[in-house]
C-alpha positions as CSV (number, residue, x, y, z in Angstrom):
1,X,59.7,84.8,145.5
2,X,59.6,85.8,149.2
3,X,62.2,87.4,151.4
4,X,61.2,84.2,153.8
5,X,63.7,81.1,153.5
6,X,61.9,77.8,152.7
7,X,62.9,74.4,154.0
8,X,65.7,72.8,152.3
9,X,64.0,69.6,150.8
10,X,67.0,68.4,148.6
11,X,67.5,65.0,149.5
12,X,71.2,64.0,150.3
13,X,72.8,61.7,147.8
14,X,76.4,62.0,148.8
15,X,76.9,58.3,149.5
16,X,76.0,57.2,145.9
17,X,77.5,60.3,144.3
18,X,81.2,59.1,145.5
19,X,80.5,55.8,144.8
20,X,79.7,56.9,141.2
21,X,82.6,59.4,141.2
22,X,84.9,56.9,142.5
23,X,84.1,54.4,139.7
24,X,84.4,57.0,136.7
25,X,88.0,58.0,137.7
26,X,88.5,54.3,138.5
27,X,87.9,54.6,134.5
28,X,84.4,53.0,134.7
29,X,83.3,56.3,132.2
30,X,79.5,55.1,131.6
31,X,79.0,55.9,135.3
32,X,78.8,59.1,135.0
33,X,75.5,59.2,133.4
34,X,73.6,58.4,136.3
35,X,75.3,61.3,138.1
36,X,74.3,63.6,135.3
37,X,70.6,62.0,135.3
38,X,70.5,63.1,139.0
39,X,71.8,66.7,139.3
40,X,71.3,67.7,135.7
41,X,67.8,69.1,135.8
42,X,68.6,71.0,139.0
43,X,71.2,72.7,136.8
44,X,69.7,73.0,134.0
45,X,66.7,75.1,136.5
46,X,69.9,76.8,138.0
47,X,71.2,78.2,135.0
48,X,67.7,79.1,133.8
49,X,67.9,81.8,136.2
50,X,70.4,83.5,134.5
51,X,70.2,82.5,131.2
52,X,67.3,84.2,129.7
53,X,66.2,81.5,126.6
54,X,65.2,77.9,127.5
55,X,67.2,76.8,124.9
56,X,70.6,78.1,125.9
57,X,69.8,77.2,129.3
58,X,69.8,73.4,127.9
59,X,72.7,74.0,126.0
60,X,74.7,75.3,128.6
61,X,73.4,72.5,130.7
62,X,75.1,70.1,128.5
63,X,78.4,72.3,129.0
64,X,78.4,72.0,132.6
65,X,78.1,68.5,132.6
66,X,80.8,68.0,129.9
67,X,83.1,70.5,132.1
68,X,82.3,68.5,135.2
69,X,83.0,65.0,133.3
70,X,86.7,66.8,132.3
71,X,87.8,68.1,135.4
72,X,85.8,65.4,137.9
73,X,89.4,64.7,139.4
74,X,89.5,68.0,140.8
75,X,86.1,67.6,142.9
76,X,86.8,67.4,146.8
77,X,84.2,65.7,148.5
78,X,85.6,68.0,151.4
79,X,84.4,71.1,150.5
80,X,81.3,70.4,149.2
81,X,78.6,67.9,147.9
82,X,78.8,67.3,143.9
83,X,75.8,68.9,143.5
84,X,77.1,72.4,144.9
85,X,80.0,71.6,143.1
86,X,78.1,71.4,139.9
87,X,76.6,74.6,140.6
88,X,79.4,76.2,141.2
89,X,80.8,74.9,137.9
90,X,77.5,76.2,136.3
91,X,77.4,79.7,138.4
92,X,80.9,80.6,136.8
93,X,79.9,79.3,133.1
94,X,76.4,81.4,133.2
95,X,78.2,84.7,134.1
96,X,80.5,84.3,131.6
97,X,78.1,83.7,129.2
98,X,76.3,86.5,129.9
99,X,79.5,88.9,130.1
100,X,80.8,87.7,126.2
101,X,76.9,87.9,124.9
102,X,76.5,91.5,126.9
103,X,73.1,90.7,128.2
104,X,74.2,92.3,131.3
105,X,74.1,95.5,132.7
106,X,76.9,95.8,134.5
107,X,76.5,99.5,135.6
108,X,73.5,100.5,137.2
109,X,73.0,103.2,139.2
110,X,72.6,102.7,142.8
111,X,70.0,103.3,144.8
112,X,71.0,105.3,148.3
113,X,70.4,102.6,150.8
114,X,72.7,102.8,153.4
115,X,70.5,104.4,156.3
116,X,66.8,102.5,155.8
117,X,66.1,101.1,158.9
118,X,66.2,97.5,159.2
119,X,62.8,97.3,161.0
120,X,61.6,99.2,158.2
121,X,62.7,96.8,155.6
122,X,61.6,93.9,157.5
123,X,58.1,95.3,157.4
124,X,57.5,96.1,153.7
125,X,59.7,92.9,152.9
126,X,57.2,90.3,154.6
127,X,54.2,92.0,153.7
128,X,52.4,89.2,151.5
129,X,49.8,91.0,149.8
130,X,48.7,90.6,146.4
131,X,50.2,94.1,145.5
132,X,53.4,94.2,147.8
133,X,54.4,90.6,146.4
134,X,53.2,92.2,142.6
135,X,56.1,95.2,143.2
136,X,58.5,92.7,145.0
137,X,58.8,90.7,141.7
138,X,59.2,93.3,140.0
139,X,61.9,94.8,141.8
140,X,64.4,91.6,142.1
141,X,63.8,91.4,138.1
142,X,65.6,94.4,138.1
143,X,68.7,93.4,140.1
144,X,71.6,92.6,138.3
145,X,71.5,88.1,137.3
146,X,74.2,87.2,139.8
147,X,72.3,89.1,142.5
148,X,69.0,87.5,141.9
149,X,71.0,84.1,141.6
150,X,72.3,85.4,145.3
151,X,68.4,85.9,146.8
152,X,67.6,82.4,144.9
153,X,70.2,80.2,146.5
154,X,69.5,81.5,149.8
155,X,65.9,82.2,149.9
156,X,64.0,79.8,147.5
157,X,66.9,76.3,147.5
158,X,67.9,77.1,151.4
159,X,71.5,77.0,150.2
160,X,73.1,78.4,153.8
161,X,75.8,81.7,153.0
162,X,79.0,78.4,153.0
163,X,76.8,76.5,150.5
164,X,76.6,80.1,148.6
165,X,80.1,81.3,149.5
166,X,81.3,78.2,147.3
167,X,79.4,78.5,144.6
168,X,80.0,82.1,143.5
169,X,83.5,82.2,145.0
170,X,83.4,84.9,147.8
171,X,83.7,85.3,151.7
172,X,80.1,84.2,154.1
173,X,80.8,87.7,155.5
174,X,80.1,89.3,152.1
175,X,77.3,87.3,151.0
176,X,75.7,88.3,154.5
177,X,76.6,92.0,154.2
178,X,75.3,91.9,150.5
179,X,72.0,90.1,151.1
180,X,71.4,92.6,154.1
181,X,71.8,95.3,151.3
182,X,70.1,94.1,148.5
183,X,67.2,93.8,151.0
184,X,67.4,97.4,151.4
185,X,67.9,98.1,148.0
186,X,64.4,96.2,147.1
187,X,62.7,98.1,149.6
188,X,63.8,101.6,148.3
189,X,62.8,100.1,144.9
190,X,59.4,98.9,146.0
191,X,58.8,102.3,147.8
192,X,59.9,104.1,144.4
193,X,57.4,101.9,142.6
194,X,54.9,103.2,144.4
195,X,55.6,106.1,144.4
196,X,55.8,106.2,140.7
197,X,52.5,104.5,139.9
198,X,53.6,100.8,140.5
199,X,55.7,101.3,137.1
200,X,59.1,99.9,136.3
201,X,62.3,102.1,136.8
């Protein structure tokens, strides 16, 4: 992972998503197979992210899918494609998951960020060395999952912050002020990797 955003290569499928959607709650049922063809490895790498076995990623998959089948009448096509929808669906199912199976840390301590200049952070943060991208891993593995899930959507898919506001329920200007601080908060933990030897916290 890099603190660059990539392209957005999804390809739109909006037109033939409705036209499937349409048909299910018309009661045509089987078509909504082909709409869980489409998106359902993209949610199934989605929920991988947080999920920490393969195989409860699948299953939890499978969930999604079901959940999206049973409440399909609630999808508006006016707030956002099916596919964010899905992950939105998906975002709210991981946490949960991970809140009832306590495989989350949900008090850290924080790191005293506040004041690191932003020029600063830029500057360690797109260094692409071997060793600088070595530490960078290994300080977003130590982010909480929904933060990482944050960095992924907008760094790695291209999701933009209304995209990302959707899918994990909160305002575009608190994604933007948390993505400005969790770049900081990498960049203190990079600098305290270093300063420790390059070894985890």
């Amino acid at each position: 992972m890099t603190m660059k955003r990539t392209a957005d290569n999804r390809q739109i499928t909006a037109v033939d998503d409705r036209t499937l959607i349409r048909n299910v709650l018309d009661g045509q049922t089987e078509q909504f197979r082909p709409l869980a063809d489409r998106h359902g490895e993209c949610v199934q790498k989605f929920v991988a992210r947080m999920v920490p076995l393969p195989e409860d990623a699948e299953e939890l998959t499978q969930d999604v899918l079901v959940s999206a089948f049973q409440s399909l009448y609630r999808f508006d096509e006016e707030k956002a494609s099916f596919r964010t929808w899905l992950l939105r669906i998906a975002y709210h199912m991981a946490l949960k998951r991970l809140r009832r199976e306590s495989r989350k840390q949900w008090v850290r301590k924080e790191l005293d960020v506040e004041d690191l200049p932003d020029l600063e952070t830029d500057e360690l943060l797109n260094d692409t060395t071997q060793e600088r991208l070595a530490l960078l891993k290994k300080a977003v593995n130590q982010l909480d999952a929904d933060d990482q899930m944050l960095l992924s959507l907008y760094y790695q898919d291209g999701h933009s912050l209304k995209e990302i506001a959707y899918i994990v329920d909160r305002t575009d200007a608190y994604l933007r002020s948390r993505l400005q601080w969790l770049r900081k908060k990498i960049h203190q933990t990079i600098i305290n990797l270093e300063d420790n030897g390059n070894q985890l916290l």
